[in-house]
C-alpha positions as CSV (number, residue, x, y, z in Angstrom):
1,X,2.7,4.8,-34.0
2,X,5.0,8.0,-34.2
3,X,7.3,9.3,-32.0
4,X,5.4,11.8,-31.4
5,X,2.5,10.1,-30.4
6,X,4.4,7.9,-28.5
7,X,5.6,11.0,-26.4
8,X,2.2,12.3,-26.0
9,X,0.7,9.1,-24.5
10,X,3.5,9.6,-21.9
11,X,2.9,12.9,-20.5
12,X,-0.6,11.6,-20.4
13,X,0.2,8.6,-18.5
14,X,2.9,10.8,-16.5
15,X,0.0,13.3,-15.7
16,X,-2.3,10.0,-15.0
17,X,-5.0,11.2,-17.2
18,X,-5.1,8.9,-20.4
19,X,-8.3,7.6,-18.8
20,X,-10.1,11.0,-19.4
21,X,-8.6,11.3,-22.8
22,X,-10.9,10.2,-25.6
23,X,-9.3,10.9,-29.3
24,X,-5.5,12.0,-29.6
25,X,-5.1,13.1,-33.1
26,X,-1.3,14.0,-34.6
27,X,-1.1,15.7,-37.3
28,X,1.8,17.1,-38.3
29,X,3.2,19.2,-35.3
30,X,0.0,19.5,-34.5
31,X,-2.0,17.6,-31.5
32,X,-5.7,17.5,-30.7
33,X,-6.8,16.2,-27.5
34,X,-10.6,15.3,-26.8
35,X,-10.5,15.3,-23.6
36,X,-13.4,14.7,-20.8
37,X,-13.3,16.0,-17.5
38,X,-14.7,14.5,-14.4
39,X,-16.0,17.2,-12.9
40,X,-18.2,20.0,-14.6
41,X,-17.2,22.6,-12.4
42,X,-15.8,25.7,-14.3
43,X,-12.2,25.6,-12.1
44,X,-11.7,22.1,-12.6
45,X,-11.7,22.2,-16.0
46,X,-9.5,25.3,-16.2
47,X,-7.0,23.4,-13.4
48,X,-7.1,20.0,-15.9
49,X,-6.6,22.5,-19.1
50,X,-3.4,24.5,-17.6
51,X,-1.7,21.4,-16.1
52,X,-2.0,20.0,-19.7
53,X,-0.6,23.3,-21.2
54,X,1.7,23.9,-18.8
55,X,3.6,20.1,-19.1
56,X,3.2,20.3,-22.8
57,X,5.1,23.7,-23.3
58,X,7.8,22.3,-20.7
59,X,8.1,17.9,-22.3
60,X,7.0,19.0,-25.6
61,X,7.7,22.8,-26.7
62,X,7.7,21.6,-30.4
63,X,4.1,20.4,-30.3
64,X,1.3,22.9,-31.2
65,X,-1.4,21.7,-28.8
66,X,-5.2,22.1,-29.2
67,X,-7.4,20.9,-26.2
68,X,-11.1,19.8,-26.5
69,X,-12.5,20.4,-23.0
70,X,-15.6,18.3,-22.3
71,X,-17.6,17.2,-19.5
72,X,-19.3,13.5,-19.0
73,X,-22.6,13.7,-17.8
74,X,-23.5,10.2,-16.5
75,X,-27.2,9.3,-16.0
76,X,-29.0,9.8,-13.1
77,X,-29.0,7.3,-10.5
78,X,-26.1,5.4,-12.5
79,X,-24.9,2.6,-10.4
80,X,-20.7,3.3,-9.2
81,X,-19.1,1.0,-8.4
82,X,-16.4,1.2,-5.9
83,X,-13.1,-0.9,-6.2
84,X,-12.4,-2.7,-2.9
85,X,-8.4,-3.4,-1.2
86,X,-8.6,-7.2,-1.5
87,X,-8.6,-8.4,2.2
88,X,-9.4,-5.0,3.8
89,X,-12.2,-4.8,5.9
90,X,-12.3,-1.6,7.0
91,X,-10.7,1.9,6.0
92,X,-11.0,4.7,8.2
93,X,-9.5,8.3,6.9
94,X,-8.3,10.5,9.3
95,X,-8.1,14.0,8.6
96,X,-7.8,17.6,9.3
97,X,-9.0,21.2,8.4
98,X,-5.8,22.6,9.6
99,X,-2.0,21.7,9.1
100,X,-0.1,21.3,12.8
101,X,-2.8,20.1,14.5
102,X,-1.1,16.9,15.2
103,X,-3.4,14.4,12.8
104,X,-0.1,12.4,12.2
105,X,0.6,11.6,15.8
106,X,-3.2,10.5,16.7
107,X,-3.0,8.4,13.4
108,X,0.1,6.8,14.6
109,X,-0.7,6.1,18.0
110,X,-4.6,4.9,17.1
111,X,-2.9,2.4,14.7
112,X,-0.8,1.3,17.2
113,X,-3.5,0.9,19.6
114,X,-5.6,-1.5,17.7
115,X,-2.6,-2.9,17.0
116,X,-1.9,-4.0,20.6
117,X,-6.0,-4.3,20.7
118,X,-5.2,-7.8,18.9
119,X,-6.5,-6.1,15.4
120,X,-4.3,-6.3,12.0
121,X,-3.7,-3.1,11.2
122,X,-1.7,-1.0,7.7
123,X,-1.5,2.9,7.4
124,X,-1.5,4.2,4.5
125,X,0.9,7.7,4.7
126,X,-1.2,9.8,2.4
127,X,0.3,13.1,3.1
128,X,2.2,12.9,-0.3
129,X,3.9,16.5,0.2
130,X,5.1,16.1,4.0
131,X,5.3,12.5,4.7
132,X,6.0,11.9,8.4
133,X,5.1,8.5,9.1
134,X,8.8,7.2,8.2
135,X,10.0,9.0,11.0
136,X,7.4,8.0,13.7
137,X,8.0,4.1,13.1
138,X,11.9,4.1,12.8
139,X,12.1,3.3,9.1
140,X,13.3,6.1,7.8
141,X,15.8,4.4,4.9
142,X,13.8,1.7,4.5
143,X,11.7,0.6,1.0
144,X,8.8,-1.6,0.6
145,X,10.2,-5.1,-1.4
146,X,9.0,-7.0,-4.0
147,X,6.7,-9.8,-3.4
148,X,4.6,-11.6,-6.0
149,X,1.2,-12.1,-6.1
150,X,-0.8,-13.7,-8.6
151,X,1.9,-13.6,-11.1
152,X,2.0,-9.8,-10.6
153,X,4.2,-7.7,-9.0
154,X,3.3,-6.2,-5.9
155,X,4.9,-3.8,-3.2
156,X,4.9,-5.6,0.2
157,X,4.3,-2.7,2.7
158,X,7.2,-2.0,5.6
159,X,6.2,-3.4,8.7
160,X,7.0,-1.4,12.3
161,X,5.4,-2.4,15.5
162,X,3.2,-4.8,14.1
163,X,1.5,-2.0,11.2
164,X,1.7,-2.1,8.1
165,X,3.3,0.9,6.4
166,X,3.5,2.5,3.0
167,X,4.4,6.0,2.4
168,X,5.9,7.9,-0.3
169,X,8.7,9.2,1.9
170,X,9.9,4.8,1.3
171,X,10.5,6.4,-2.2
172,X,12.0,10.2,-2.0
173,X,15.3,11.5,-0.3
174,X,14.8,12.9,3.5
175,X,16.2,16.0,2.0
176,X,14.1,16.0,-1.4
177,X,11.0,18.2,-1.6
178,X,8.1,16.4,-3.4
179,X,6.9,18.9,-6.5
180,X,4.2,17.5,-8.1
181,X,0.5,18.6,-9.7
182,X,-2.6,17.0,-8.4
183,X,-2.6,14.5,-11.6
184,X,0.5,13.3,-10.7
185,X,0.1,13.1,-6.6
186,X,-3.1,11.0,-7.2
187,X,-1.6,8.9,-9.6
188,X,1.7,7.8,-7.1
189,X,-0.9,7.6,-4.1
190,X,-3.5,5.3,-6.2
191,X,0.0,3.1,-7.2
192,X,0.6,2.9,-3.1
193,X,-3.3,1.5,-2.8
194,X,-3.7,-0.6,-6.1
195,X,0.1,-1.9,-6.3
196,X,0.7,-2.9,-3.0
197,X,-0.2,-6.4,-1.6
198,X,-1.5,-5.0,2.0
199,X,-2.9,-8.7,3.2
200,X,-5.5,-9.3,5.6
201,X,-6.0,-6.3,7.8
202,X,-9.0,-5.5,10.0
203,X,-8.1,-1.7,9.6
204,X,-6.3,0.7,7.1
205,X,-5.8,4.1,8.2
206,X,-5.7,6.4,5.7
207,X,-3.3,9.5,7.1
208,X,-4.8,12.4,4.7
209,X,-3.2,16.0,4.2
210,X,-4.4,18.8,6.0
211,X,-7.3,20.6,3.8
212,X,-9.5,19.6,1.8
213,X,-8.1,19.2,-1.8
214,X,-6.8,16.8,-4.7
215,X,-5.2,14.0,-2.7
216,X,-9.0,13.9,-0.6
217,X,-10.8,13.7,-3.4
218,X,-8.5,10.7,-4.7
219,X,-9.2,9.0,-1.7
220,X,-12.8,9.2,-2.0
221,X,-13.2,8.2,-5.2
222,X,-10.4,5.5,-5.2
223,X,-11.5,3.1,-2.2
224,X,-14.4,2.6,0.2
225,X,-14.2,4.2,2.7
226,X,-16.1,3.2,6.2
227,X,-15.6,6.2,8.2
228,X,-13.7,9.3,8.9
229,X,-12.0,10.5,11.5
230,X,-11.5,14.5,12.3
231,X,-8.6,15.9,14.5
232,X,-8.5,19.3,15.3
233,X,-6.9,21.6,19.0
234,X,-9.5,23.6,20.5
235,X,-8.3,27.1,18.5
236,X,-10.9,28.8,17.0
237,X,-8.9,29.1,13.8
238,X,-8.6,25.4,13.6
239,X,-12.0,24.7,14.2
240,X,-13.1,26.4,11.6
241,X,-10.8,24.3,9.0
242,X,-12.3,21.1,11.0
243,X,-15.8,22.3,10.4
244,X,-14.8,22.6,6.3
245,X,-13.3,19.0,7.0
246,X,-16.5,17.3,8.6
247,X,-18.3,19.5,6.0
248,X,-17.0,17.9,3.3
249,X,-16.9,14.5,4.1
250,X,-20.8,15.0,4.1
251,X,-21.5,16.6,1.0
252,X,-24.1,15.0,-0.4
253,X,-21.3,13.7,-3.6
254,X,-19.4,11.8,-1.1
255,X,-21.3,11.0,1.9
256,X,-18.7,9.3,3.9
257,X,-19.5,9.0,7.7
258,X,-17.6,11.2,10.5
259,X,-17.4,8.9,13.4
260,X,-15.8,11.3,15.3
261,X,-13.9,14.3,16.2
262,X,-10.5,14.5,18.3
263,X,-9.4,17.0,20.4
264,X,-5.9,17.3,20.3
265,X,-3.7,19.1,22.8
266,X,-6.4,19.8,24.9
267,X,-5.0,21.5,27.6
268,X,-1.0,21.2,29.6
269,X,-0.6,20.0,33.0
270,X,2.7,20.5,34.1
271,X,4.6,17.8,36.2
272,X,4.9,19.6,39.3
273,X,1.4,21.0,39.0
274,X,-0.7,17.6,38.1
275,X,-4.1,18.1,39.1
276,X,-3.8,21.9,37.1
277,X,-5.0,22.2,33.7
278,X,-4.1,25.1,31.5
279,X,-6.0,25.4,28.1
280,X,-3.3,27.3,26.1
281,X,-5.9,26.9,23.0
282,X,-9.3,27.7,24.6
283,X,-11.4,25.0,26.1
284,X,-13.8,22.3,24.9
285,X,-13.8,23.7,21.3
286,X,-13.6,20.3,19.5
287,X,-15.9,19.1,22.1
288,X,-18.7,21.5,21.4
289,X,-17.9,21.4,17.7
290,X,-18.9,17.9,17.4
291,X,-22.2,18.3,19.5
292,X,-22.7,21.4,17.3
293,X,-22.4,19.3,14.3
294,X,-24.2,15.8,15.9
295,X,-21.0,13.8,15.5
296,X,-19.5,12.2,18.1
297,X,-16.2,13.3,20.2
298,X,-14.0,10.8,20.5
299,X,-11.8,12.2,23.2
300,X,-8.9,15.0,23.9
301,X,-5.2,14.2,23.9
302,X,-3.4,16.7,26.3
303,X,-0.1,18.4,25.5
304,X,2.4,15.8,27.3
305,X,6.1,16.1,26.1
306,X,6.6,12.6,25.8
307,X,4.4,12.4,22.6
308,X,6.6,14.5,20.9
309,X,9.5,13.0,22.4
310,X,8.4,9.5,21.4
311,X,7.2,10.8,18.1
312,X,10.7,12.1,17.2
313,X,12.2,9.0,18.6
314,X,10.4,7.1,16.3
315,X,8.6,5.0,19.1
316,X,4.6,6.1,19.2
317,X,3.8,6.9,22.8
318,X,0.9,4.7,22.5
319,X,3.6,1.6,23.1
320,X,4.0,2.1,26.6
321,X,1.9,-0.1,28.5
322,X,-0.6,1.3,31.1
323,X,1.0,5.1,31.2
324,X,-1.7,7.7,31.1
325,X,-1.2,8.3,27.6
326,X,-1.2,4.7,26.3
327,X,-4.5,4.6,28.3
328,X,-6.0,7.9,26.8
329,X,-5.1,7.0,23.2
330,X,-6.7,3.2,23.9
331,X,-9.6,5.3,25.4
332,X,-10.1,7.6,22.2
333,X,-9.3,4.5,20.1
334,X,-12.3,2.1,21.6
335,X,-14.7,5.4,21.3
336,X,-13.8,5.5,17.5
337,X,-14.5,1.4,17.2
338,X,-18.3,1.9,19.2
339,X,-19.1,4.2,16.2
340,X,-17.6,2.2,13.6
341,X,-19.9,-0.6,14.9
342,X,-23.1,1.5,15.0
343,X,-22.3,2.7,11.4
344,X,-21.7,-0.7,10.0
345,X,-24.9,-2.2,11.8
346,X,-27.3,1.2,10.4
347,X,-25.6,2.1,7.3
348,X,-24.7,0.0,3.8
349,X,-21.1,-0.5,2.9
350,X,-19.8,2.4,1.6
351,X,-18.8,2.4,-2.3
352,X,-15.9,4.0,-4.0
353,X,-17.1,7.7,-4.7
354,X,-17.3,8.9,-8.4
355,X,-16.9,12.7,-8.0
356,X,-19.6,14.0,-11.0
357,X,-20.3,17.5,-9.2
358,X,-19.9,18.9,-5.9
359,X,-23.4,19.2,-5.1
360,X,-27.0,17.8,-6.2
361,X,-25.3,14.1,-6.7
362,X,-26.5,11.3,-4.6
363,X,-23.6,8.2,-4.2
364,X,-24.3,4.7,-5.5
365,X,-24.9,2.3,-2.7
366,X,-25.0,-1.4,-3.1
């Protein structure tokens, strides 16, 4: 094989793409890609062709490159799939429309409630570009080792508090900012899921980006997920991102159930003033979202200072034992569980999501 072939099947394995690519022909200084995208939609295919360009001109500027863009049309009611985490029983994403609505701290402190609920429990930091779980466990400096399973090499998740952790801030610099494209994001979050030995857990929680972009989509189609969970404040501006959120968990091409919505800093009773509640974001907006929508609302989380405290601190407040907020976040914890259960007694298991359009496509079931 030529050098320059050899370099090519890098930047496509780099770009985590040599799946989609069906002919690579070098001629010369020439090279032809046939390549198949996964989606038909018009600005997927233009996003797939510039990354391609783009990393070409900059690891290859000696190469003349000529792309052949095509789409794979499967057959109708063609059977996906899904790939399953050995030993996982159930995954639960948990996600929001908006950034800074707190959907890191509710992840944390829900982990660590089934955690103390007797359950076996990993979370998976998914928030490849802000990573934040590092910091709320106290590992911060710490790396996932080595362990062998099977004869193959797998990472063996840090362990905090009784959860398993992986996250890509194990792998970057506090101080280093993580520049990547979509390809290459999905690719180092599918190698924290596929390479990583996770056990025998009763729960993953998947801690998801804000939005609703590359790294959900990834998710989706990567692993079965059972549920999702929403976290949003009561601001009208967030609630709109939370309704795109629930929205697209129920698109008919992925079809994953919401079991919930959370309302995060709900209101702020001050210590002096107990029994007063002040709803600096409006009131009941999460609330009335989910009975708008005919999910179901989990509970709200007030603003309390020692969730950010123990958040910083790197101690989830969800460790102390019978405080108000240990209680509240057990509470919103058990609510989620009651709908997990009613969706795994009405509902099949959920398969692996193969995203062929964004509309018009019915998921395998088993």
């Amino acid at each position: 094989m030529s050098s320059l072939k050899n370099r090519v099947r890098e930047i496509l394995e780099e770009l985590g793409i040599e799946n989609w690519v069906k002919n690579t022909q070098v001629m010369g200084d020439e090279v032809i890609l046939d390549v198949v995208s996964p989606s038909p939609a018009m600005h997927e295919r233009k996003r797939l062709e510039q990354a391609l360009k783009v990393t070409f001109s900059e690891q290859l500027p000696e190469a003349k490159l000529k792309l052949n863009i095509t789409v794979e049309t499967p057959p109708e009611k063609q059977e996906i799939k899904g790939n399953e985490i050995p030993g996982v029983k159930n995954i639960i994403a948990i996600a929001s429309g908006k950034g800074g609505v707190g959907k890191s701290t509710v992840s944390a402190n829900m982990a660590i409630s089934l955690q103390k609920m007797g359950f076996k429990v990993g979370l998976l930091d998914a928030d490849i570009y802000g990573p934040s779980m590092p910091t709320m466990f106290d590992v911060v400096g710490e790396q996932p080792m080595s362990v062998n399973v099977g004869g193959k090499s797998k990472m063996k998740p840090v362990e905090s508090y009784g959860v398993k952790l992986l996250s890509i801030g194990f792998f970057a610099n506090t101080d280093q900012a993580v520049v990547w494209r979509g390809p290459m994001a999905a690719k180092a979050l599918n190698q924290m899921i596929r390479d990583a030995h996770w056990g025998e857990l009763d729960f993953l929680l998947v801690d998801l980006p804000p939005g609703t972009g590359d790294i959900h989509l990834s998710i989706v189609q990567q692993v079965p997920i059972t549920g999702a969970v929403i976290v949003s404040t009561p601001q009208t501006i967030a609630l709109v991102d939370a309704r795109k959120g629930v929205g697209m968990f129920q698109m008919e091409a992925i079809n994953v159930p919401v079991l919930g919505i959370i309302e995060n800093m709900a209101y702020f009773s001050p210590a002096e003033l107990p029994e007063n509640k002040y709803y600096l974001f409006g009131q009941n907006g999460a609330k009335n979202l989910a009975e708008d929508l005919g999910v179901p609302f989990l509970g709200e989380v007030p603003i309390v200072q020692s969730i950010r405290e123990a958040a910083d601190a790197g101690r989830p407040a969800a460790l102390q034992d019978n405080t108000p907020v240990s209680n509240n976040y057990e509470t919103i914890t058990q609510n989620m569980i009651v709908s997990l259960v009613e969706r795994n007694d009405t509902l099949p298991p959920t398969e692996a999501v193969r995203i062929t359009t964004m509309a018009g496509c019915s998921p395998a079931k088993k």
